[in-house]
VOPAGU-2260 file (C-alpha; in pm, 1 decimal, decimal comma):
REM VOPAGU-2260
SITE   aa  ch    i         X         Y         Z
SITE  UNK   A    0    4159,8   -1757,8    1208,5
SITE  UNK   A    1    4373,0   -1893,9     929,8
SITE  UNK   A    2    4447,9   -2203,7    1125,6
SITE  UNK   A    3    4056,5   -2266,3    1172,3
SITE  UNK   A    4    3922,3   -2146,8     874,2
SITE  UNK   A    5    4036,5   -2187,7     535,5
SITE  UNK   A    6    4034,5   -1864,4     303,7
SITE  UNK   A    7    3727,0   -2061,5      87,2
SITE  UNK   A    8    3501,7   -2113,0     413,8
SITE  UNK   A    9    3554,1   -1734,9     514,7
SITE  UNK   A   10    3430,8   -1619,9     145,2
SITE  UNK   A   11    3113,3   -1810,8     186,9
SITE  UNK   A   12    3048,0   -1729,3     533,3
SITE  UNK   A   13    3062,4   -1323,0     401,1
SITE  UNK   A   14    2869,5   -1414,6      98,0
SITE  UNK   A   15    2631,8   -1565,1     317,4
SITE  UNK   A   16    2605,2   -1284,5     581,1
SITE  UNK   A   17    2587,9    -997,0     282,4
SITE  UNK   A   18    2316,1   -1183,7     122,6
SITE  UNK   A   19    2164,3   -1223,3     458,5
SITE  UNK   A   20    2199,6    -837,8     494,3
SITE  UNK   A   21    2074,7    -680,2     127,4
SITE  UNK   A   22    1758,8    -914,7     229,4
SITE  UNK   A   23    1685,0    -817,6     612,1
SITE  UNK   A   24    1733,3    -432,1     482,8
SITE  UNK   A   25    1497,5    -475,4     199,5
SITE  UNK   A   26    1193,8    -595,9     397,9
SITE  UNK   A   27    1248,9    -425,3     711,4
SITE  UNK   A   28    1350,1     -75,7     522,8
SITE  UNK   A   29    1267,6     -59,7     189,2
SITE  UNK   A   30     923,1    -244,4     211,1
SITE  UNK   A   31     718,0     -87,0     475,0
SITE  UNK   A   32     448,0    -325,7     557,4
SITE  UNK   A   33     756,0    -580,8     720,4
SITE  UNK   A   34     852,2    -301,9     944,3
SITE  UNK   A   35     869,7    -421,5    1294,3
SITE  UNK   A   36     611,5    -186,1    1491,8
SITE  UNK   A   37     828,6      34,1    1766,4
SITE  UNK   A   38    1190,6     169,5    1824,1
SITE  UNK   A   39    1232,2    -209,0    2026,3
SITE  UNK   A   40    1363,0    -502,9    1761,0
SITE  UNK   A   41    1212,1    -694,9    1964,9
SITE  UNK   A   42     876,8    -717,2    2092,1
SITE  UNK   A   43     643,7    -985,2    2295,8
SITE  UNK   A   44     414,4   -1196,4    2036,5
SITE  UNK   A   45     117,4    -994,4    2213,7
SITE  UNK   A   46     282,9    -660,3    2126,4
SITE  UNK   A   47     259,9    -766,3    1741,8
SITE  UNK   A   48     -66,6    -906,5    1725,4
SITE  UNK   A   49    -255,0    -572,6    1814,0
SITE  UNK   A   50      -9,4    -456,4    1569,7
SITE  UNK   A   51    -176,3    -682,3    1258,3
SITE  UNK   A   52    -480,0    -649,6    1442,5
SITE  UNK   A   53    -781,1    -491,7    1235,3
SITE  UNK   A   54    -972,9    -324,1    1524,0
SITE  UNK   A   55   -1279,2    -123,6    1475,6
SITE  UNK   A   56   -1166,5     204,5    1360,6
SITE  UNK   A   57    -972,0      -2,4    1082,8
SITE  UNK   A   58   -1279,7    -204,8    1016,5
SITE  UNK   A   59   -1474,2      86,4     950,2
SITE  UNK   A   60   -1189,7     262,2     715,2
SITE  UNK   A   61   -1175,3     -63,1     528,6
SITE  UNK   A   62   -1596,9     -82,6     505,2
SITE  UNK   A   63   -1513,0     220,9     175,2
SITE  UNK   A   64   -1426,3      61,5     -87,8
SITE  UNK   A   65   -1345,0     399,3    -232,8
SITE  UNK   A   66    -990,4     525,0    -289,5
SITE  UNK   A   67    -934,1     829,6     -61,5
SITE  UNK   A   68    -678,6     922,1     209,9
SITE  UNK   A   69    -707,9     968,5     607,7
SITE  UNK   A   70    -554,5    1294,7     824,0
SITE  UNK   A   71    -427,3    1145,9    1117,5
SITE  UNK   A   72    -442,9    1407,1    1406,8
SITE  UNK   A   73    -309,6    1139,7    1670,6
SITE  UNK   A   74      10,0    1051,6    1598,3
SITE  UNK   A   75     235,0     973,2    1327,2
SITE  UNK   A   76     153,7     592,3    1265,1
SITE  UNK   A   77     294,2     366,6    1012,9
SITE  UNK   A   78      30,4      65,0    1114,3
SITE  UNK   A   79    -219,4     218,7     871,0
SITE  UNK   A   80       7,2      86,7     565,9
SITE  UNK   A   81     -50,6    -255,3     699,2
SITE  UNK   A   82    -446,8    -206,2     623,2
SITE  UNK   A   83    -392,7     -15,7     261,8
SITE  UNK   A   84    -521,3     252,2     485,7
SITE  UNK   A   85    -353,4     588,7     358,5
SITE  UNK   A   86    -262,6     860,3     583,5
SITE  UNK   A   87    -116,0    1193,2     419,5
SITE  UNK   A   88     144,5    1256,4     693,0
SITE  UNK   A   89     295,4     983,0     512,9
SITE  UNK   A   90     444,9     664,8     705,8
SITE  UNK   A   91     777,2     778,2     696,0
SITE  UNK   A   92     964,0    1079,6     789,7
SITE  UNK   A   93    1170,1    1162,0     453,8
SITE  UNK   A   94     944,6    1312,3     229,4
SITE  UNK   A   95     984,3    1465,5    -129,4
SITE  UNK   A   96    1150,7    1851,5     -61,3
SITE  UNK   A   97     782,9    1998,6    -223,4
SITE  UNK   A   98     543,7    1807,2     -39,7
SITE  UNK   A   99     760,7    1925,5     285,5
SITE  UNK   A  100     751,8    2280,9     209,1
SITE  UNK   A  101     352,3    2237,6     194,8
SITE  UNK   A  102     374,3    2041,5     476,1
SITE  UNK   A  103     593,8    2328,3     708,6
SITE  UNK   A  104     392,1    2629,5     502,6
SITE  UNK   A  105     113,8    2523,8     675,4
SITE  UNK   A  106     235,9    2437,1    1055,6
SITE  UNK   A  107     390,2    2775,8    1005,9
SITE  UNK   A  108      31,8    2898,1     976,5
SITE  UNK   A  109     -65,9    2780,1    1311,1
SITE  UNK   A  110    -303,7    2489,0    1136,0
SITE  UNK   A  111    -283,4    2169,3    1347,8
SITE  UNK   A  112    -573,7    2037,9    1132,6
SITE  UNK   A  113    -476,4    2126,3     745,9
SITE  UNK   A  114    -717,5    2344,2     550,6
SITE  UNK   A  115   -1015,2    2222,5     400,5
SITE  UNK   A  116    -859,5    2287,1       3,2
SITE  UNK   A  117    -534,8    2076,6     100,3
SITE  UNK   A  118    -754,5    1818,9     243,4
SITE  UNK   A  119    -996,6    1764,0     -49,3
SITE  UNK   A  120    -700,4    1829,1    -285,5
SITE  UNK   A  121    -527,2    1563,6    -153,9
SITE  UNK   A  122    -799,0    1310,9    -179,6
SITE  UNK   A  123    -853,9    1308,4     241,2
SITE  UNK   A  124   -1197,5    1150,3     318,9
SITE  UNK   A  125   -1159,4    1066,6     682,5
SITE  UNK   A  126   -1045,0    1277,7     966,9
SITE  UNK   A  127    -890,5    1094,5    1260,2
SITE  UNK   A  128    -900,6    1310,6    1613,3
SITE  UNK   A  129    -870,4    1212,0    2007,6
SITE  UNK   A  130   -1165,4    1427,2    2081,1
SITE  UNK   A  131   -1557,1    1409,2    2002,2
SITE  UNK   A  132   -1608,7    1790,7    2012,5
SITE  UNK   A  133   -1496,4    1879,6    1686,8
SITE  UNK   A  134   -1746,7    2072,4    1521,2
SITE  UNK   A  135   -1726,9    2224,0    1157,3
SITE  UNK   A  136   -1956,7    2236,9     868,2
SITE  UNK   A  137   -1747,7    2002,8     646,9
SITE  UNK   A  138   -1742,1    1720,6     846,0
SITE  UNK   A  139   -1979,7    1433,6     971,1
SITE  UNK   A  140   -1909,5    1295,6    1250,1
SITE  UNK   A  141   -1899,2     905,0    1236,8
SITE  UNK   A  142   -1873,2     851,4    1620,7
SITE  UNK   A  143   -1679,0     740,2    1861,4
SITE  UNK   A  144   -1378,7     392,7    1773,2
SITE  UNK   A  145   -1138,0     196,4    1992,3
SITE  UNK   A  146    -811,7     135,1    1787,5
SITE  UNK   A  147    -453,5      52,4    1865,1
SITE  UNK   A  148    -235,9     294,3    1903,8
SITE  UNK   A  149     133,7     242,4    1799,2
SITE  UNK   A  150     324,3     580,4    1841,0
SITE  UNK   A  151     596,7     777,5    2030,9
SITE  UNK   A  152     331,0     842,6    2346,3
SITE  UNK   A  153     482,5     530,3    2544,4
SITE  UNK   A  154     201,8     531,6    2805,2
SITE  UNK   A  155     -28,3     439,5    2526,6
SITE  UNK   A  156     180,0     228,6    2303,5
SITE  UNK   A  157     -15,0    -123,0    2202,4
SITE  UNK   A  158    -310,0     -26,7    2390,0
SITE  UNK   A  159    -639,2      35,8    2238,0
SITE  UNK   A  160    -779,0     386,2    2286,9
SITE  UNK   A  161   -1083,9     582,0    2219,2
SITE  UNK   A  162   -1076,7     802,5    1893,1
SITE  UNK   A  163   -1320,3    1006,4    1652,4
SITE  UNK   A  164   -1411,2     935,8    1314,2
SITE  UNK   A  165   -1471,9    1228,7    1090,6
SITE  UNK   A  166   -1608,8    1230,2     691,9
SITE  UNK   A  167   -1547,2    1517,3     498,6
SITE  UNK   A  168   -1896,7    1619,4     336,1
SITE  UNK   A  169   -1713,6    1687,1     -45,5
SITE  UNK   A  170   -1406,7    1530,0     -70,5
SITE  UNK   A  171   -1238,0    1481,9    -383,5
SITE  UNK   A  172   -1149,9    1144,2    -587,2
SITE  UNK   A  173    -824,0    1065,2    -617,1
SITE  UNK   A  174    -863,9    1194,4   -1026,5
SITE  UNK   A  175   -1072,2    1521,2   -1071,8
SITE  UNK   A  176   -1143,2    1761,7   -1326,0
SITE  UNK   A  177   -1033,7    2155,3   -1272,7
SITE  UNK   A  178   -1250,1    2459,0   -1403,6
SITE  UNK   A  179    -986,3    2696,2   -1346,9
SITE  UNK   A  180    -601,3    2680,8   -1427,1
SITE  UNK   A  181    -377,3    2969,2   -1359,5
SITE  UNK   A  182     -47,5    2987,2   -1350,5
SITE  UNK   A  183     163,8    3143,2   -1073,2
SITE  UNK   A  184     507,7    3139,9    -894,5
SITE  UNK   A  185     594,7    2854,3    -647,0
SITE  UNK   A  186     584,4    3084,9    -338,3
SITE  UNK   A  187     271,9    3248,3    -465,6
SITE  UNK   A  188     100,3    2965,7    -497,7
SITE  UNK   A  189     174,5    2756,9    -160,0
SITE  UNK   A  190      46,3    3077,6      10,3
SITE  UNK   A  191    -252,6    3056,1    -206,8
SITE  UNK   A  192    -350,4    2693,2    -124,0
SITE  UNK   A  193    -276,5    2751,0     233,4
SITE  UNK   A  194    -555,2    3019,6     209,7
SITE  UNK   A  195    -892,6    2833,7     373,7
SITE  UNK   A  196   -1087,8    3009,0      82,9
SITE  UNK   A  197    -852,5    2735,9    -156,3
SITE  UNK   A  198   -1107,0    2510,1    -366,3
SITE  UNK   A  199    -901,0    2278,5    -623,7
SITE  UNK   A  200   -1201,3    2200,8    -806,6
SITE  UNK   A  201   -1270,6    2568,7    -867,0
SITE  UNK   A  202    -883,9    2729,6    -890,1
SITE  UNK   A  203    -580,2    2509,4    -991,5
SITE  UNK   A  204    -209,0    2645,9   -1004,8
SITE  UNK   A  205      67,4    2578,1   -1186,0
SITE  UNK   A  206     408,8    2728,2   -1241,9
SITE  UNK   A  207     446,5    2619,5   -1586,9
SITE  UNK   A  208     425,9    2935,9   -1850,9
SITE  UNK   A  209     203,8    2709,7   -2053,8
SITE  UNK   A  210     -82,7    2836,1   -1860,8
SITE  UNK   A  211      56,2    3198,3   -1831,6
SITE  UNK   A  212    -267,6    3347,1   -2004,9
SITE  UNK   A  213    -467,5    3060,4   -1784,9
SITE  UNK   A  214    -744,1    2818,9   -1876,0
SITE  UNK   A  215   -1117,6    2785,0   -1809,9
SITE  UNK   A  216   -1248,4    2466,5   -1831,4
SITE  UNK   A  217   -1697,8    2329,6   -1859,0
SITE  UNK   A  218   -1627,9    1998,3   -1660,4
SITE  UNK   A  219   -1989,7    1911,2   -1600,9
SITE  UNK   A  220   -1995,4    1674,8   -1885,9
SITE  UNK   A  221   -1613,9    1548,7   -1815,2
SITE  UNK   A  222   -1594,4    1182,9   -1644,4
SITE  UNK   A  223   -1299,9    1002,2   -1511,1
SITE  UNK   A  224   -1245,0     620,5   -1406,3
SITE  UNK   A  225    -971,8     529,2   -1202,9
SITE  UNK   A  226    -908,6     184,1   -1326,5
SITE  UNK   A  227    -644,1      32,1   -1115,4
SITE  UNK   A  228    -418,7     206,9    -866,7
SITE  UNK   A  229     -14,0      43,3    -773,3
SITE  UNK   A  230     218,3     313,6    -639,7
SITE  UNK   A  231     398,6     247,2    -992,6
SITE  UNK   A  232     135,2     262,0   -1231,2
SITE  UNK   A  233    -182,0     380,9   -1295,4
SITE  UNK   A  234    -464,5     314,4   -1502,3
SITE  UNK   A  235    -802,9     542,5   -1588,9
SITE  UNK   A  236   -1007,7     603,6   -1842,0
SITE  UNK   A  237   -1183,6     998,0   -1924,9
SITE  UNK   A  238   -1506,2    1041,9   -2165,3
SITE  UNK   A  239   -1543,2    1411,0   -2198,1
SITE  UNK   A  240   -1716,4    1621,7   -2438,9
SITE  UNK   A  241   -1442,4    1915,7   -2491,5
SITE  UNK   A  242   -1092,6    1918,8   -2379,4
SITE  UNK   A  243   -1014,7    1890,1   -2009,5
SITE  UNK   A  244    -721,6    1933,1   -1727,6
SITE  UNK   A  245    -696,4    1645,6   -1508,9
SITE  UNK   A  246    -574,3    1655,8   -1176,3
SITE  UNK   A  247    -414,4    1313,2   -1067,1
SITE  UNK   A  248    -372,0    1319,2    -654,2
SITE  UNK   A  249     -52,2    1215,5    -633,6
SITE  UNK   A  250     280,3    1388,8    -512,8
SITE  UNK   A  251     442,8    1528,8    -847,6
SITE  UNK   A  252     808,7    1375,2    -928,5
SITE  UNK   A  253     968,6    1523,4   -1242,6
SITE  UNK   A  254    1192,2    1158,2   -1323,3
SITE  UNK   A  255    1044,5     882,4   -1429,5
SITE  UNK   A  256     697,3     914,5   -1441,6
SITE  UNK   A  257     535,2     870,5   -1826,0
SITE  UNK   A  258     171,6     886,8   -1959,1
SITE  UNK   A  259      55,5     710,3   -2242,5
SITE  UNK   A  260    -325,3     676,5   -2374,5
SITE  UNK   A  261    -460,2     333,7   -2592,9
SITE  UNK   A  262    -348,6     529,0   -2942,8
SITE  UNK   A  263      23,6     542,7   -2797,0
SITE  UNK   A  264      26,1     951,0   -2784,6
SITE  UNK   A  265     230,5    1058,3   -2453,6
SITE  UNK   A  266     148,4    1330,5   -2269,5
SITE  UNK   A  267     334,4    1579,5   -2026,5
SITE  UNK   A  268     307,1    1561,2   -1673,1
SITE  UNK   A  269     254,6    1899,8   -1512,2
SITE  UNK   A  270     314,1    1981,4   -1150,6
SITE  UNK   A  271      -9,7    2134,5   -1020,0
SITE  UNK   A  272     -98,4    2343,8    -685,9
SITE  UNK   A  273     283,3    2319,5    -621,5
SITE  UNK   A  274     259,8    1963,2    -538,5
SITE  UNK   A  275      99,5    1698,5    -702,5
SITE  UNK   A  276      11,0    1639,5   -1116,2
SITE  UNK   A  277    -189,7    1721,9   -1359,8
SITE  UNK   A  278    -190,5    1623,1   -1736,9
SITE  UNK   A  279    -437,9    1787,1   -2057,7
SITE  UNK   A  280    -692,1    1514,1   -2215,8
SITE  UNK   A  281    -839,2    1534,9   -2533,0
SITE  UNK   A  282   -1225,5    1520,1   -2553,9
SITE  UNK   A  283   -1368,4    1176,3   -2609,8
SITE  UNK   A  284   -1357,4     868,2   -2417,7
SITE  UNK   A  285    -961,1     772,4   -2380,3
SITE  UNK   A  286    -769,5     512,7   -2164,6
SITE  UNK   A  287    -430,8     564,6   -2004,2
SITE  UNK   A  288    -154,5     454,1   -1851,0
SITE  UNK   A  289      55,3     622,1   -1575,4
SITE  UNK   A  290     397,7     417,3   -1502,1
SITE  UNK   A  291     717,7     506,2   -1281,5
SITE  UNK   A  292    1006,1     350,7   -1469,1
SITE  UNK   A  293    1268,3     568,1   -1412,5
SITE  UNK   A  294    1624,5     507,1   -1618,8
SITE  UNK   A  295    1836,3     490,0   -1324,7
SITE  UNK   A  296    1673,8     255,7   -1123,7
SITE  UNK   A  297    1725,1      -5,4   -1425,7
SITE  UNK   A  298    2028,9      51,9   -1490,5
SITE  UNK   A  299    2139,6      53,1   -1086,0
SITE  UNK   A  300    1964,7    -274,7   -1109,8
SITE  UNK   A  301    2147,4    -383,6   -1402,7
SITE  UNK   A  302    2472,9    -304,0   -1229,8
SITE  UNK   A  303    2352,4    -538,8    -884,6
SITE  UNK   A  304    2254,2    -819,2   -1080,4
SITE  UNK   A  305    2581,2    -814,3   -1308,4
SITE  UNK   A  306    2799,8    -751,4   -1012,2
SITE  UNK   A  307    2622,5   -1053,9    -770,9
SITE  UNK   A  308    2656,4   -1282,8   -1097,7
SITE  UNK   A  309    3019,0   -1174,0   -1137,8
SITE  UNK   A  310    3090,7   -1259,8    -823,6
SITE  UNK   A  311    2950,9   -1595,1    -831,0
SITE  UNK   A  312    3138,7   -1681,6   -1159,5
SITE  UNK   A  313    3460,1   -1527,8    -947,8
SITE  UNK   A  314    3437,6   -1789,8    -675,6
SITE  UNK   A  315    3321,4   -2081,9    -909,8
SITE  UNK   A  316    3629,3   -1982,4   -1093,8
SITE  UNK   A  317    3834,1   -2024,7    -798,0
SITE  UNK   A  318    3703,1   -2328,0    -638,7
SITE  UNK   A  319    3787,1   -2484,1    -969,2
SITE  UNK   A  320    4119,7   -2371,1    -990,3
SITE  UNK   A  321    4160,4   -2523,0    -654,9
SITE  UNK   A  322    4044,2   -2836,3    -714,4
């Protein structure tokens, strides 16, 4: 290689390559909606249009302008992402260690559909399921929807199938008021929710002694806007008449997450029903402002950026020196 190649023309060949690299692994991996659909890299162009295809089912998800959630019972898709669609079985199998533990608490349970409680408290509206003979109280049934599926099931993989569309009667909003808010310990209270008597609105848990002698809350004159929604920040505004507990829908992470209203007070993020968040709001009519902006990840980026720059100085440096 020496004799072909000088040691300059190697350097920006790697350079080249790792650049090449960092930027096929962040939009493949790290951004979901340019992952290529199946276990194949490659696919036929046919294969990836149904893929970015919005087929009924999709349409009629996309109709609700509402923020909510969809339970999945066909298989564990990604494709929804594509849409904005979101599916609580997530679109990817590493998961947060509490959100898992709900997630096993209740297959060990014998639930293939998850309880009505976990449903509304996670902000599910839809219910997606292979067969039209589902009956229960909570649900309408929409009818029946072609849609693509895109799964491990290779007999059926691109090919559009029948389905079942179901709305639950009372879901929740993805921001809701609590009356009650007890606390309890973390094993105590994933059995609890599990329970199909669980109703978020009307019990809350937390494991946080600040609610050791619990809280009882009038919520029927207690509003909440959700304002704008990013999976980094969030934006709502509350007009209550006494002081309220807010439940936000959203898994709970203890690092990085802040809340801050329009007079610049913050406010503690608590982790409610063992796995998503909940914050106190004064009464009145207040705006805030939920951001992710954890320490590490700026100073990890820090680090990148230095280091790439460094190494661009390095080999400007030396093609200098050679000259």
């Amino acid at each position: 290689i020496r004799n072909v190649l000088s040691a300059k023309i190697v350097k920006i060949i790697l350079f080249i390559l790792v650049c090449y690299d960092f930027t096929r692994v962040n939009h493949e991996i790290i951004s979901p909606k340019y992952h290529i659909p199946n276990k194949n890299i490659l696919n036929e162009k046919e294969y990836l249009d149904k893929y970015l295809t919005k087929d009924s089912t999709v349409k009629l998800l996309n109709e609700d302008y509402s923020k909510f959630r969809i339970f999945d019972a066909i298989g564990n898709q990604n494709r929804w992402s594509v849409f904005d669609i979101e599916n609580v079985n997530g679109y990817h199998p590493a998961k947060l260690n509490l959100y898992n533990d709900m997630i096993e608490g209740i297959r060990k349970n014998g639930y293939n559909i998850w309880p009505i409680g976990i449903l509304k408290m996670l902000n599910v509206k839809y219910l997606i399921l292979p067969e039209s003979n589902f009956t229960h109280p909570d649900f309408i049934n929409k009818g029946s929807s072609s849609m693509y599926y895109f799964g491990p099931y290779e007999k059926y993989d691109g090919e559009l199938i029948q389905m079942n569309v179901f709305e639950l009667k009372e879901s929740l909003p993805r921001l809701y008021f609590v009356e009650n808010l007890s606390y309890m310990n973390n094993v105590s209270i994933l059995d609890e929710i599990i329970n199909n008597k669980f109703n978020p609105i009307k019990q809350s848990y937390t494991s946080n002694d600040i609610a050791i002698d619990g809280y009882q809350f009038n919520i029927d004159n207690a509003d909440v806007v959700l304002n704008s929604w990013t999976p980094n920040e969030l934006r709502f505004t509350t007009n209550t008449s006494t002081n309220q507990f807010l439940v936000i829908s959203e898994i709970f992470y203890p690092y990085g997450w802040s809340v801050v209203d329009n007079k610049d007070k913050t406010y503690e993020i608590y982790k409610v029903n063992e796995s998503i968040r909940g914050i106190f709001v004064p009464k009145g009519e207040y705006h805030f402002k939920m951001i992710f902006n954890p320490k590490d990840v700026k100073v990890g980026s820090t680090l990148s950026f230095s280091a790439f720059f460094l190494i661009l100085i390095l080999l400007f440096y030396e093609c200098l020196i050679r000259q």
